[in-house]
Chimera marker file (.cmm) of the C-alpha trace (Angstrom):
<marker_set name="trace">
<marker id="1" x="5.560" y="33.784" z="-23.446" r="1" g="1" b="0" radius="0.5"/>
<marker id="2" x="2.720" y="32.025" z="-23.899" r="1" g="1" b="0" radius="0.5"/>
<marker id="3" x="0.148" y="31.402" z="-21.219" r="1" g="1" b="0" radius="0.5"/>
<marker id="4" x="0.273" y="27.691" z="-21.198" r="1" g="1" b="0" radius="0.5"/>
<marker id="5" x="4.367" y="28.024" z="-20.254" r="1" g="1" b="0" radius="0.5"/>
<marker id="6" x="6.066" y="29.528" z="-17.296" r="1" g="1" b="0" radius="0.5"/>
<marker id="7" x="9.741" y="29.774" z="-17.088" r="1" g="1" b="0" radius="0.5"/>
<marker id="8" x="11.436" y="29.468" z="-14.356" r="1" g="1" b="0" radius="0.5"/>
<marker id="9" x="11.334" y="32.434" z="-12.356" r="1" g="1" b="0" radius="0.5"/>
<marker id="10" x="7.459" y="32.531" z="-13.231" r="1" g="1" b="0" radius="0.5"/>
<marker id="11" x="7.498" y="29.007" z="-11.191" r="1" g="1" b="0" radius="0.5"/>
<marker id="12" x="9.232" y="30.082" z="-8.366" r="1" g="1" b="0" radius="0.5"/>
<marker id="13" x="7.576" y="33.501" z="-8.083" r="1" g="1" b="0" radius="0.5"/>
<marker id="14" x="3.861" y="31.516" z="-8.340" r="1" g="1" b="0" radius="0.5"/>
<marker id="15" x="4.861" y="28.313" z="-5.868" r="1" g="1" b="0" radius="0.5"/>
<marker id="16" x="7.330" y="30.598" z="-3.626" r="1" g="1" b="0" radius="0.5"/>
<marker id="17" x="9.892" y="27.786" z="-4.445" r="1" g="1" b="0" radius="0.5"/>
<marker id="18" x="13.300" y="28.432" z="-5.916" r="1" g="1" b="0" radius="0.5"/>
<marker id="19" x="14.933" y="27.513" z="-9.016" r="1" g="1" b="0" radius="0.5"/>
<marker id="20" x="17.430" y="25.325" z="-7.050" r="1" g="1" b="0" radius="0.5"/>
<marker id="21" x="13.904" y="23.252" z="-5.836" r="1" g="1" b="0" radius="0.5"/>
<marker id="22" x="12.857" y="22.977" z="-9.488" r="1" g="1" b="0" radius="0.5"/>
<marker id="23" x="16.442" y="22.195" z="-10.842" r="1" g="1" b="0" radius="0.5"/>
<marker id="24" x="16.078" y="19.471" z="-7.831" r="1" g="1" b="0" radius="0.5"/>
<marker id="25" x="12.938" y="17.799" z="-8.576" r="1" g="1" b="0" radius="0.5"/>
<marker id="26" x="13.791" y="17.855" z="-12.540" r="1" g="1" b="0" radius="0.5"/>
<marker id="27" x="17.079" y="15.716" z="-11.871" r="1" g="1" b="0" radius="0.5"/>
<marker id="28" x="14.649" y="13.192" z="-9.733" r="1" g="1" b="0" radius="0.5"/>
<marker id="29" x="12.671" y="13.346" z="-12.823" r="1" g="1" b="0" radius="0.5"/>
<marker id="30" x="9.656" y="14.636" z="-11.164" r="1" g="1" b="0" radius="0.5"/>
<marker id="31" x="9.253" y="17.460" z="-13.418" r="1" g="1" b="0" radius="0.5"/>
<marker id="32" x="9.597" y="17.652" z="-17.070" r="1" g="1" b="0" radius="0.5"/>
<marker id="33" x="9.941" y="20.836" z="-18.288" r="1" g="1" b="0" radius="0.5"/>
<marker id="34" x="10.968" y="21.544" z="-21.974" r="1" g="1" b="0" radius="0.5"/>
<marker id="35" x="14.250" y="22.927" z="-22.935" r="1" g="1" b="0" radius="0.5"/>
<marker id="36" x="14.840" y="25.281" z="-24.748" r="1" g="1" b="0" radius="0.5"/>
<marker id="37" x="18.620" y="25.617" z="-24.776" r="1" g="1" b="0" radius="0.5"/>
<marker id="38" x="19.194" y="26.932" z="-20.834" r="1" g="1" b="0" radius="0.5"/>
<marker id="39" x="15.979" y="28.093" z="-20.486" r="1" g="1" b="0" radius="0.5"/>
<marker id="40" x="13.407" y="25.594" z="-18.738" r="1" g="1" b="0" radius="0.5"/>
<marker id="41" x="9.701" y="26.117" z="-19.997" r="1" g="1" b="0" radius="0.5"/>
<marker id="42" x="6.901" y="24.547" z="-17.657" r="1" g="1" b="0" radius="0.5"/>
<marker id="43" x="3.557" y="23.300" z="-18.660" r="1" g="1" b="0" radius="0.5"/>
<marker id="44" x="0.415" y="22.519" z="-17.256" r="1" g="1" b="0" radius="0.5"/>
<marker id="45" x="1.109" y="19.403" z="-16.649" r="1" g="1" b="0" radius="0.5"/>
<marker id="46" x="4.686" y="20.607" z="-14.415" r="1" g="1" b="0" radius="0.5"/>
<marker id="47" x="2.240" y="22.973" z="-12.731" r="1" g="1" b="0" radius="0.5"/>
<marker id="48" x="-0.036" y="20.145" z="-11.525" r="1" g="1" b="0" radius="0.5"/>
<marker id="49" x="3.024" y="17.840" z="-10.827" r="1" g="1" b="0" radius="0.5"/>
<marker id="50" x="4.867" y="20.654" z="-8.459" r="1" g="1" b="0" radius="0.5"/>
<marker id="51" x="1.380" y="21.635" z="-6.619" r="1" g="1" b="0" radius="0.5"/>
<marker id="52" x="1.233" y="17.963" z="-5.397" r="1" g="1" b="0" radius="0.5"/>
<marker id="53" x="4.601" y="17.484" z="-4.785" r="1" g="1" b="0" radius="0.5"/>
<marker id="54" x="4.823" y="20.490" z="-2.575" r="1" g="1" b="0" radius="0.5"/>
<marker id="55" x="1.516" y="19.158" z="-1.088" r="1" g="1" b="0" radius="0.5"/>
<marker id="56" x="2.859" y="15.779" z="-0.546" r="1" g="1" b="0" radius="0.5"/>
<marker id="57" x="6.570" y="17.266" z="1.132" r="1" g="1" b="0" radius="0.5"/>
<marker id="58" x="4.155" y="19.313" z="3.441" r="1" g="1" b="0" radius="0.5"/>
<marker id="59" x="2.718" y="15.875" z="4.721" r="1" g="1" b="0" radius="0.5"/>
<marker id="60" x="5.529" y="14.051" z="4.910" r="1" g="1" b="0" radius="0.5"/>
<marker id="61" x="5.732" y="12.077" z="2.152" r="1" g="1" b="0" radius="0.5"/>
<marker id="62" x="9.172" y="10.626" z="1.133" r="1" g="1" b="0" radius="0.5"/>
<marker id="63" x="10.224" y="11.909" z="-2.263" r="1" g="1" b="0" radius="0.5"/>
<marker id="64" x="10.104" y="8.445" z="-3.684" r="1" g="1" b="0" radius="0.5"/>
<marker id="65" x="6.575" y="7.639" z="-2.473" r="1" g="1" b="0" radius="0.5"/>
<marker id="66" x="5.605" y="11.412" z="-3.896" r="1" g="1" b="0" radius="0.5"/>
<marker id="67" x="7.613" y="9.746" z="-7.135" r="1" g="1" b="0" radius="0.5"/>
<marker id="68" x="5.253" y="6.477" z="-7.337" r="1" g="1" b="0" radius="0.5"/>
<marker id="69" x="1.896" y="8.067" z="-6.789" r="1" g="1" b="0" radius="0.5"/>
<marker id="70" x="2.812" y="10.462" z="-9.540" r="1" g="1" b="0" radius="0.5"/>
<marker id="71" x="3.728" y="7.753" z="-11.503" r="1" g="1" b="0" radius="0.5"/>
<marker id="72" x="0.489" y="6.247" z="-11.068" r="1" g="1" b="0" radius="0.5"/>
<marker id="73" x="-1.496" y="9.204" z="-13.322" r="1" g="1" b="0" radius="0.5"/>
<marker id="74" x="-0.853" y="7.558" z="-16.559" r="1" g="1" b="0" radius="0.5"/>
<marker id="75" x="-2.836" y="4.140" z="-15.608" r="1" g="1" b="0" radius="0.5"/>
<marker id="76" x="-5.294" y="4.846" z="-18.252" r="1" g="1" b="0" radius="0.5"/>
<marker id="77" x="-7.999" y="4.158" z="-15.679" r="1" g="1" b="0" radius="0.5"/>
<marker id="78" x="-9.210" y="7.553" z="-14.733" r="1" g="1" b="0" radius="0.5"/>
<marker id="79" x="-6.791" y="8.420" z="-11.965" r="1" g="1" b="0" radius="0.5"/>
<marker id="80" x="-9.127" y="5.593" z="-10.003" r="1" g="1" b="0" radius="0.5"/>
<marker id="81" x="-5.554" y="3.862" z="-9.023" r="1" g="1" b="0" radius="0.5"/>
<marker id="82" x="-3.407" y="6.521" z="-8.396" r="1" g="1" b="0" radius="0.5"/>
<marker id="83" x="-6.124" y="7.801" z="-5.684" r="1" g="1" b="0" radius="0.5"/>
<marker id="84" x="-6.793" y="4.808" z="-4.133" r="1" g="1" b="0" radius="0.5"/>
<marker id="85" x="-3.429" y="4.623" z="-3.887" r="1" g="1" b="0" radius="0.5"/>
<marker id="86" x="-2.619" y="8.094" z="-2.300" r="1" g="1" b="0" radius="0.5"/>
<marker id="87" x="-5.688" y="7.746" z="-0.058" r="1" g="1" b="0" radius="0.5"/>
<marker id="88" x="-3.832" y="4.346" z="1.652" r="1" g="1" b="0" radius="0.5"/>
<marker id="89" x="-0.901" y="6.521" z="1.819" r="1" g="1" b="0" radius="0.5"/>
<marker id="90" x="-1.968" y="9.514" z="3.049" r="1" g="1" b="0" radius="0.5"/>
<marker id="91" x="-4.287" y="7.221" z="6.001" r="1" g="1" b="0" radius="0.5"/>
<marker id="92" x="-0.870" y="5.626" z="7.294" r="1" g="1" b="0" radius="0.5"/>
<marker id="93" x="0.510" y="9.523" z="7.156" r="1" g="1" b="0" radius="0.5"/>
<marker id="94" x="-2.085" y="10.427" z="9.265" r="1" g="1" b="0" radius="0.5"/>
<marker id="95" x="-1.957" y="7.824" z="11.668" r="1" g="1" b="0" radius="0.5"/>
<marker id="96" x="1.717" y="8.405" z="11.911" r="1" g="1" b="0" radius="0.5"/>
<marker id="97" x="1.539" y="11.910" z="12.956" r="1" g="1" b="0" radius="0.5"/>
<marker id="98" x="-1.308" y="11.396" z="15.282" r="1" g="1" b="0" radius="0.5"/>
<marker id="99" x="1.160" y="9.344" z="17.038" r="1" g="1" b="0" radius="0.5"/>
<marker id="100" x="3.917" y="11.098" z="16.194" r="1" g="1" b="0" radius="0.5"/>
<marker id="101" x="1.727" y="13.965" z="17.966" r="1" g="1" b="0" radius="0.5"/>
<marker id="102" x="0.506" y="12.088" z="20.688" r="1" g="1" b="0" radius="0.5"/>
<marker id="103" x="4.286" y="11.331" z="21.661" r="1" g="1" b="0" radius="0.5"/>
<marker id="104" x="4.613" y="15.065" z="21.960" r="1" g="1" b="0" radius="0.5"/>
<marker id="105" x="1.871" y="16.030" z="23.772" r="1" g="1" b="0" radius="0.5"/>
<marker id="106" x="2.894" y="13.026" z="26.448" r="1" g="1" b="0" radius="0.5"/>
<marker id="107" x="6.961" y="14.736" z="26.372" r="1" g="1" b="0" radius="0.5"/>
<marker id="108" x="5.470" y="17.849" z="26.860" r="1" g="1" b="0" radius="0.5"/>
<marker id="109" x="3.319" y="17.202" z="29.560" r="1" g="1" b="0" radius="0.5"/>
<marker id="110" x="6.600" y="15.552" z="31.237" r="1" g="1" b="0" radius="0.5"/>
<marker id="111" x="8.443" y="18.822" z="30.388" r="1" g="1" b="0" radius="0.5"/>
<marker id="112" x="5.813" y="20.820" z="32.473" r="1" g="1" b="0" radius="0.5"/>
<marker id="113" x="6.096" y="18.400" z="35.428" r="1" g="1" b="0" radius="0.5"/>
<marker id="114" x="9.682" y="18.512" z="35.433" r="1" g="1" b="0" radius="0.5"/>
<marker id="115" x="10.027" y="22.313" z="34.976" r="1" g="1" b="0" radius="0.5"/>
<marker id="116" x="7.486" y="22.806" z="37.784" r="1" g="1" b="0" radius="0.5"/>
<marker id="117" x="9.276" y="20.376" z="40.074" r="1" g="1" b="0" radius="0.5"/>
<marker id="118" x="12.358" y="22.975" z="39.239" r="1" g="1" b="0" radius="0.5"/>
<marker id="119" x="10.420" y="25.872" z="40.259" r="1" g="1" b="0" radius="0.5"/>
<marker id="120" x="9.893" y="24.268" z="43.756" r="1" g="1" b="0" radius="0.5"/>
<marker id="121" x="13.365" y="23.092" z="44.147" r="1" g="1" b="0" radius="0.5"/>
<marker id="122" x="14.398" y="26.790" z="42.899" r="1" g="1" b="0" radius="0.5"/>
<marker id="123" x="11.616" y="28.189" z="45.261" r="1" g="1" b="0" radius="0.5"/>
<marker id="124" x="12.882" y="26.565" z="48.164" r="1" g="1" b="0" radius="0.5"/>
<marker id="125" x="16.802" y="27.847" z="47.482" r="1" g="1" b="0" radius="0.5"/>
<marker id="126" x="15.562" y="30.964" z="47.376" r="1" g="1" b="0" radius="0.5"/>
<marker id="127" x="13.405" y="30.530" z="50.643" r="1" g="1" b="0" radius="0.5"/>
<marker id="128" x="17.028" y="29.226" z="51.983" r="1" g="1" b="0" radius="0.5"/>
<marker id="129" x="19.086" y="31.827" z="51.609" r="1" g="1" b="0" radius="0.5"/>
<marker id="130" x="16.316" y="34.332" z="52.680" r="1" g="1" b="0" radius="0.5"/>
<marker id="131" x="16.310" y="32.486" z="56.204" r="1" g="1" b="0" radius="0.5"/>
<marker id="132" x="19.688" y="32.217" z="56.201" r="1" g="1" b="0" radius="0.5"/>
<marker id="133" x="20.352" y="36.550" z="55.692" r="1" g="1" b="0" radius="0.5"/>
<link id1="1" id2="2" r="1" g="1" b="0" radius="0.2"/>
<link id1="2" id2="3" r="1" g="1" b="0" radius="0.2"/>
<link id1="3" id2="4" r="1" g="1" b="0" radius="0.2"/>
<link id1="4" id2="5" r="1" g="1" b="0" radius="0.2"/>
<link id1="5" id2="6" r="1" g="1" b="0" radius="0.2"/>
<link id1="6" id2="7" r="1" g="1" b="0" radius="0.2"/>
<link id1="7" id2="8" r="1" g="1" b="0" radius="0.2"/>
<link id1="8" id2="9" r="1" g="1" b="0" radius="0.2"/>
<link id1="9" id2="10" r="1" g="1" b="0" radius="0.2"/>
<link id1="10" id2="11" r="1" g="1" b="0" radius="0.2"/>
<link id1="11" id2="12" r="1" g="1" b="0" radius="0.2"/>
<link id1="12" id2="13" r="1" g="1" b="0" radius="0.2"/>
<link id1="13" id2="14" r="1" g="1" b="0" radius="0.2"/>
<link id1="14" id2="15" r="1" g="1" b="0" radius="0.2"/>
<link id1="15" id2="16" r="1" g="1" b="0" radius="0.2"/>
<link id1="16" id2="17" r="1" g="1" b="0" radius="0.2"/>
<link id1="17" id2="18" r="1" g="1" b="0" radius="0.2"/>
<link id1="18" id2="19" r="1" g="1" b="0" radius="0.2"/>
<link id1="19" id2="20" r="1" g="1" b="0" radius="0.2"/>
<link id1="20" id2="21" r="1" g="1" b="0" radius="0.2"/>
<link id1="21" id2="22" r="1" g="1" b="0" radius="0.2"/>
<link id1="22" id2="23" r="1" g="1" b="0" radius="0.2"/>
<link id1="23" id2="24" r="1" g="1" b="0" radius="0.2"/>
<link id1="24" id2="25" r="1" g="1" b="0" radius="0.2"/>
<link id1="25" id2="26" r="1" g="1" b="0" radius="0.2"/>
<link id1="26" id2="27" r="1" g="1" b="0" radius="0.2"/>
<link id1="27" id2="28" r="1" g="1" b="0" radius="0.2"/>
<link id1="28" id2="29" r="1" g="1" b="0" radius="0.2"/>
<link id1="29" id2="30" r="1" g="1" b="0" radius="0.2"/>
<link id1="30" id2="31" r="1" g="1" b="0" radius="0.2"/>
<link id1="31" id2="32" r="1" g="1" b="0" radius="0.2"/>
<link id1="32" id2="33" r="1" g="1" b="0" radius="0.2"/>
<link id1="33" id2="34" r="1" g="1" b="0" radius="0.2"/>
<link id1="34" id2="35" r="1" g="1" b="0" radius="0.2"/>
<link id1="35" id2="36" r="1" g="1" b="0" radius="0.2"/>
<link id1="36" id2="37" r="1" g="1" b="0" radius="0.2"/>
<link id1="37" id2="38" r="1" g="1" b="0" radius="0.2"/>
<link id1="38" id2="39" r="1" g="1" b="0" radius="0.2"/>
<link id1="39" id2="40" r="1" g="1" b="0" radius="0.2"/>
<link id1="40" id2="41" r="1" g="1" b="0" radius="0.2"/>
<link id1="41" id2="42" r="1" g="1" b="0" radius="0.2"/>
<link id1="42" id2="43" r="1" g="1" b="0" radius="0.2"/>
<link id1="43" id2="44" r="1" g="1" b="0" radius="0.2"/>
<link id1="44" id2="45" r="1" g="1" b="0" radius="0.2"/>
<link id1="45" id2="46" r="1" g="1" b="0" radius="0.2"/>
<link id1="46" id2="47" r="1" g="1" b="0" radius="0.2"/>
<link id1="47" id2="48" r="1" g="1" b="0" radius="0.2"/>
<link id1="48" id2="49" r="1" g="1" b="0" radius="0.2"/>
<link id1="49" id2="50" r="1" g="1" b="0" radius="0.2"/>
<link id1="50" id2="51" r="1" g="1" b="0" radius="0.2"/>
<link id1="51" id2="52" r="1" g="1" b="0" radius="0.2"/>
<link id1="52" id2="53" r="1" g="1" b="0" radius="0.2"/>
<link id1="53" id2="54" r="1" g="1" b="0" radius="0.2"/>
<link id1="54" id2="55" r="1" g="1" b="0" radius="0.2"/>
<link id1="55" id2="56" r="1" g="1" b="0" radius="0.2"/>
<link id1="56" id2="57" r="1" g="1" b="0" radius="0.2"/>
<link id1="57" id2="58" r="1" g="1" b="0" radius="0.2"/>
<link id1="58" id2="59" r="1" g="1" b="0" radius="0.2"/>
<link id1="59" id2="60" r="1" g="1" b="0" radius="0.2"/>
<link id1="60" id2="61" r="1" g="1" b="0" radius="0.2"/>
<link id1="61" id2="62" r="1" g="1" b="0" radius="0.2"/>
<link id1="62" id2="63" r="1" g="1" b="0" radius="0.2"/>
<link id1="63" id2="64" r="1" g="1" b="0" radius="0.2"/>
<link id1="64" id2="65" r="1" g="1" b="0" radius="0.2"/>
<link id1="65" id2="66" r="1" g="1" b="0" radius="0.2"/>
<link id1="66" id2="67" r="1" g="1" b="0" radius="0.2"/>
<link id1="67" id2="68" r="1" g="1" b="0" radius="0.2"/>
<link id1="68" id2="69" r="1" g="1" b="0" radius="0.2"/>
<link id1="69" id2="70" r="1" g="1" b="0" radius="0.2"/>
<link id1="70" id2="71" r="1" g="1" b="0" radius="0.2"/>
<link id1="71" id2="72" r="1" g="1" b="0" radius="0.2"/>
<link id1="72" id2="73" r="1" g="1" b="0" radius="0.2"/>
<link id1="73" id2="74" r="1" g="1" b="0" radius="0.2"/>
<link id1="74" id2="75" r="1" g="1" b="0" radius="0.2"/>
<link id1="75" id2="76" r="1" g="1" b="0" radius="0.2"/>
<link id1="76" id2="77" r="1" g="1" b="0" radius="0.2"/>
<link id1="77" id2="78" r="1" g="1" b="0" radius="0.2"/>
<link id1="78" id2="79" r="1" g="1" b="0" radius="0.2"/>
<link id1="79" id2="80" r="1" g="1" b="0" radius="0.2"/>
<link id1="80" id2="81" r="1" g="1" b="0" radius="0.2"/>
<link id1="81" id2="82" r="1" g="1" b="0" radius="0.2"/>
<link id1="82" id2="83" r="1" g="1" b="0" radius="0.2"/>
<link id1="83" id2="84" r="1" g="1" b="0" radius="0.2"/>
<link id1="84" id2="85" r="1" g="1" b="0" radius="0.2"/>
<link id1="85" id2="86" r="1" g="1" b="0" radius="0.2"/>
<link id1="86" id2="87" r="1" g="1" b="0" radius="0.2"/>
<link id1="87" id2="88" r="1" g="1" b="0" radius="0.2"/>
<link id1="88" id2="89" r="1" g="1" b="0" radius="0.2"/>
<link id1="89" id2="90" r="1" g="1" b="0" radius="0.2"/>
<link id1="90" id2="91" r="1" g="1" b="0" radius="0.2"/>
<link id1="91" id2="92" r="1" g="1" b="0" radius="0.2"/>
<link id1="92" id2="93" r="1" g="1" b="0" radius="0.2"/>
<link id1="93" id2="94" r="1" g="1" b="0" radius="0.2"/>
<link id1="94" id2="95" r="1" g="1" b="0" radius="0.2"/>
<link id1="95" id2="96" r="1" g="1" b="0" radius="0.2"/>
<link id1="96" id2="97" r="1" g="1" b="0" radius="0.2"/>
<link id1="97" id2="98" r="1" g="1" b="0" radius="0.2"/>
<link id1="98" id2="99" r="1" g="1" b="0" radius="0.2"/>
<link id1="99" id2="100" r="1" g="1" b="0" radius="0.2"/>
<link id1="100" id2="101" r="1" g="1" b="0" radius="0.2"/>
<link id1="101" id2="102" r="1" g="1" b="0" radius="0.2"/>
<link id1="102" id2="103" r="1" g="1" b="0" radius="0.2"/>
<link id1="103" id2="104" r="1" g="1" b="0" radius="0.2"/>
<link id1="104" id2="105" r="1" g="1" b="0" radius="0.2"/>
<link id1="105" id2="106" r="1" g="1" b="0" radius="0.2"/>
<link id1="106" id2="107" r="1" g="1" b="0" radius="0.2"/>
<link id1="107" id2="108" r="1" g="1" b="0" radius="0.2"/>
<link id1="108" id2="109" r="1" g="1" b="0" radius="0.2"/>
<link id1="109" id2="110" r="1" g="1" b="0" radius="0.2"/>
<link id1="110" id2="111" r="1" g="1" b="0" radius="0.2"/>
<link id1="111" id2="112" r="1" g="1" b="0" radius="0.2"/>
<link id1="112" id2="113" r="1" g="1" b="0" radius="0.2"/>
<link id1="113" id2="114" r="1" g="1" b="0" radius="0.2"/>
<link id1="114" id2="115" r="1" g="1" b="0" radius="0.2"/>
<link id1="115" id2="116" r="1" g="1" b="0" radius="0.2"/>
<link id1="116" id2="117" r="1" g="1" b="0" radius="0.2"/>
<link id1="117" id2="118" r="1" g="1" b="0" radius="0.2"/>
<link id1="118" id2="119" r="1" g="1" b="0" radius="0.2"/>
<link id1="119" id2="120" r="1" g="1" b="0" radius="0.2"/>
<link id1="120" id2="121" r="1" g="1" b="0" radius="0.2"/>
<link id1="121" id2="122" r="1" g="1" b="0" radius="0.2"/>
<link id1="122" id2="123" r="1" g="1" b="0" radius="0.2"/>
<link id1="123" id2="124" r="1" g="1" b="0" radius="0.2"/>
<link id1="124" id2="125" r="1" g="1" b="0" radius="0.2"/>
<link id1="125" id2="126" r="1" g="1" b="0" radius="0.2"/>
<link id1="126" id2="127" r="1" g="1" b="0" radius="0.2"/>
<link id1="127" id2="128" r="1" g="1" b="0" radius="0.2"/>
<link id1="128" id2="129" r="1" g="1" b="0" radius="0.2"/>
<link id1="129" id2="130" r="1" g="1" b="0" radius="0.2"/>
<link id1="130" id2="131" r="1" g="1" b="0" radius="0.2"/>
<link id1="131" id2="132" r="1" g="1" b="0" radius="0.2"/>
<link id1="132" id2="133" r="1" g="1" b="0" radius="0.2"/>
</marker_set>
């Protein structure tokens, strides 16, 4: 096989995905790989494409958004467009899981007050039925 090619297994052994994932992202023509009858050769250029979309999935990125700043590579303009374009992206991202984080941290704290305000109410049963023995 030569080094510039991975098949399929090679992919999901190297990117701990599985071939289901790469069948996946082929049919929403993320990945190209070449065919060679069944067998599905990778290049370089899948390698890259996978890395970032695995990257973008673990941010949150919709598949589609992933799709368009992908998309963006081939502006002939050094990549200049395609990262100015992710960085917009990936700043809303990150302001939406800062709140989405802050939300958490607020539910949370209520959690602790309520489950604290149970441990007095359960406290107090317990004092109860002591008094009452």
């Amino acid at each position: 096989m030569s080094e510039n090619l991975l098949t399929i297994r090679e992919m999901c052994d190297t990117y701990d995905v599985t071939p289901r994932t790469l069948r996946f992202y082929e049919a929403k023509e993320l990945l190209f790989p070449i065919r060679e009858g069944q067998k599905r050769l990778f290049t370089k250029r899948d390698r890259a494409r996978l890395k970032l979309i695995l990257r973008g999935k673990r941010f949150g990125f919709s598949l589609e958004e992933i799709r368009q700043l992908l998309d963006l590579y081939d502006m002939g303009d050094q990549q200049a467009t395609q990262l100015q374009r992710t960085y917009e992206v990936a700043q809303q991202r990150l302001q939406d899981m800062e709140e989405q984080r802050d939300e958490l941290n607020e539910a949370i704290d209520d959690l602790r007050e309520q489950l604290k305000w149970g441990e007095k109410i359960l406290a107090s049963f317990a004092e109860e039925k002591k008094a009452a023995e």
